[in-house]
C-alpha positions as CSV (number, residue, x, y, z in Angstrom):
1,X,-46.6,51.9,-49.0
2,X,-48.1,49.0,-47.7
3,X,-49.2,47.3,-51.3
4,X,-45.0,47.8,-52.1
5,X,-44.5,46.0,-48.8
6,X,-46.8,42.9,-49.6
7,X,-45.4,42.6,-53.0
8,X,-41.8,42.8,-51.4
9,X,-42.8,40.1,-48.8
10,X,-44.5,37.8,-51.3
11,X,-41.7,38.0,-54.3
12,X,-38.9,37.1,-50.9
13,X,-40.9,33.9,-49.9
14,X,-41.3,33.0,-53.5
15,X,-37.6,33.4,-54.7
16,X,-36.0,33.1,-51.6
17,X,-32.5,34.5,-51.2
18,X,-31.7,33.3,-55.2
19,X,-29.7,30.2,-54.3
20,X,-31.4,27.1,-55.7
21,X,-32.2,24.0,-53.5
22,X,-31.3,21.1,-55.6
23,X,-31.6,16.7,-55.3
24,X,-28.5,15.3,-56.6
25,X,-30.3,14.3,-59.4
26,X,-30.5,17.6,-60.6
27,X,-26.9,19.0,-59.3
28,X,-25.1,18.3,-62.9
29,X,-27.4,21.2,-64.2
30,X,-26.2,23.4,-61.7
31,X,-22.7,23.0,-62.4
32,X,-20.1,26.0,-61.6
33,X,-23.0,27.7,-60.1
34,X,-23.5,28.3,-56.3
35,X,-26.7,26.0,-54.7
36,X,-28.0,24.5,-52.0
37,X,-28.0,20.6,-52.2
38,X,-30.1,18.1,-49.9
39,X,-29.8,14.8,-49.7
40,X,-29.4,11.4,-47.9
41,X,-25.7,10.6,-46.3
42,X,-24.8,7.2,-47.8
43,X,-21.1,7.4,-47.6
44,X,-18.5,9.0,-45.4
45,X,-15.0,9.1,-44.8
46,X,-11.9,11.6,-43.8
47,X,-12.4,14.1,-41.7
48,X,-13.7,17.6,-41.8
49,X,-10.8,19.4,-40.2
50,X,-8.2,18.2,-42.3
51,X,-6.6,19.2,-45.4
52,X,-8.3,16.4,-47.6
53,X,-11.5,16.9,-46.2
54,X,-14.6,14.6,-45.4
55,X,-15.5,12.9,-48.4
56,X,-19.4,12.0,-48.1
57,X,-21.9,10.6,-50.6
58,X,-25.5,12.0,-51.2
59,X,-28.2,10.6,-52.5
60,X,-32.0,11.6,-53.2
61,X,-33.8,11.2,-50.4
62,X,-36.5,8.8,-52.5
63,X,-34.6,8.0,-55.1
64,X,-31.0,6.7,-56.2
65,X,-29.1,9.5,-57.4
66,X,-26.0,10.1,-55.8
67,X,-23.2,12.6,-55.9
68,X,-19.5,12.9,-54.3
69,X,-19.5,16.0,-51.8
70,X,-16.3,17.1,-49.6
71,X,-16.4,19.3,-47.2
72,X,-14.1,21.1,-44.6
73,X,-15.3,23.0,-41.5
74,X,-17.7,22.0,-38.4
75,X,-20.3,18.2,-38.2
76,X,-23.3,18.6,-36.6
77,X,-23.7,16.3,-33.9
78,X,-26.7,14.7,-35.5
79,X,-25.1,13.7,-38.6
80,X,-24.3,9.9,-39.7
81,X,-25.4,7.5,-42.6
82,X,-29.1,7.9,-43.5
83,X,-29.7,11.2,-42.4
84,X,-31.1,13.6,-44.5
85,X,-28.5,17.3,-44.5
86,X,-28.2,20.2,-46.4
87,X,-24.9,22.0,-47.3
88,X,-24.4,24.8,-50.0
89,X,-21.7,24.9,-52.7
90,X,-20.4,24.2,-56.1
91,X,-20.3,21.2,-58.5
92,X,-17.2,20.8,-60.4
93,X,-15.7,18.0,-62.2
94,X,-18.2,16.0,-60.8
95,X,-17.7,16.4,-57.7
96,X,-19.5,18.6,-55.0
97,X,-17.2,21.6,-53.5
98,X,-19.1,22.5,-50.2
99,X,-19.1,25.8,-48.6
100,X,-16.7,25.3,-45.0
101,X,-19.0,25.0,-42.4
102,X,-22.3,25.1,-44.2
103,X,-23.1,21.0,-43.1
104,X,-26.3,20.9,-41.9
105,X,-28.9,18.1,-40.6
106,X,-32.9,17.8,-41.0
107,X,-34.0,16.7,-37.7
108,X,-36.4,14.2,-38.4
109,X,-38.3,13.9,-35.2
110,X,-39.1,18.2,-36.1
111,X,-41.4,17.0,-38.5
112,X,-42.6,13.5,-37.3
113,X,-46.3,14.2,-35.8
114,X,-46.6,14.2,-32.2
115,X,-47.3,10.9,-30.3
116,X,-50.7,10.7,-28.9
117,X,-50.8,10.5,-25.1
118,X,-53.0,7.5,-23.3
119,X,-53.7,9.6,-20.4
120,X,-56.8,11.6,-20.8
């Protein structure tokens, strides 16, 4: 029982839940199929709660690659231009369909190491 558990634990962390996490470099392969894109906000106009939509652009986060995305539904508070978010969806006819309310942010200070202190 508890070998069938490991391997069940092991194969989850390695495929996750089946949705990809894609750069928009490599979005267009994705196409008409359901995935998780990250990238850099270089763009953005509209807004979320209309009928239109917000219209934002992504990019790689090192690289130049970008890709329209609109989106309806709820902003995080910590999103603006040059911040790095995740949103899930569909591309189709080049442009990125996102899931309502599936805008996320990376908070960089998470993941920025922790300041040394000059007290001692």
């Amino acid at each position: 029982m508890a070998a069938a558990l490991a391997v069940f634990v092991v194969y989850t962390a390695l495929a996750g839940a089946g949705v990809p996490q894609i750069l928009p470099s490599k979005v267009h392969h994705y196409a008409g199929k359901d995935v998780i894109l990250v990238g850099t906000v270089v763009a953005t106009r509209g807004d979320a709660h209309t009928a239109s939509g917000m219209h934002l652009v992504l990019r790689d986060p090192s690289g130049s690659a970008r890709v329209p995305v609109v989106y309806h539904g709820s902003v995080p508070d910590l999103y603006k231009v040059g911040r790095v978010v995740v949103v899930n969806g569909t591309l189709t006819h080049g442009r990125f369909l996102a899931d309502n309310g599936t805008l996320s942010t990376k908070c960089p200070s998470k993941y920025a190491p922790a300041k040394s202190s000059s007290k001692t």
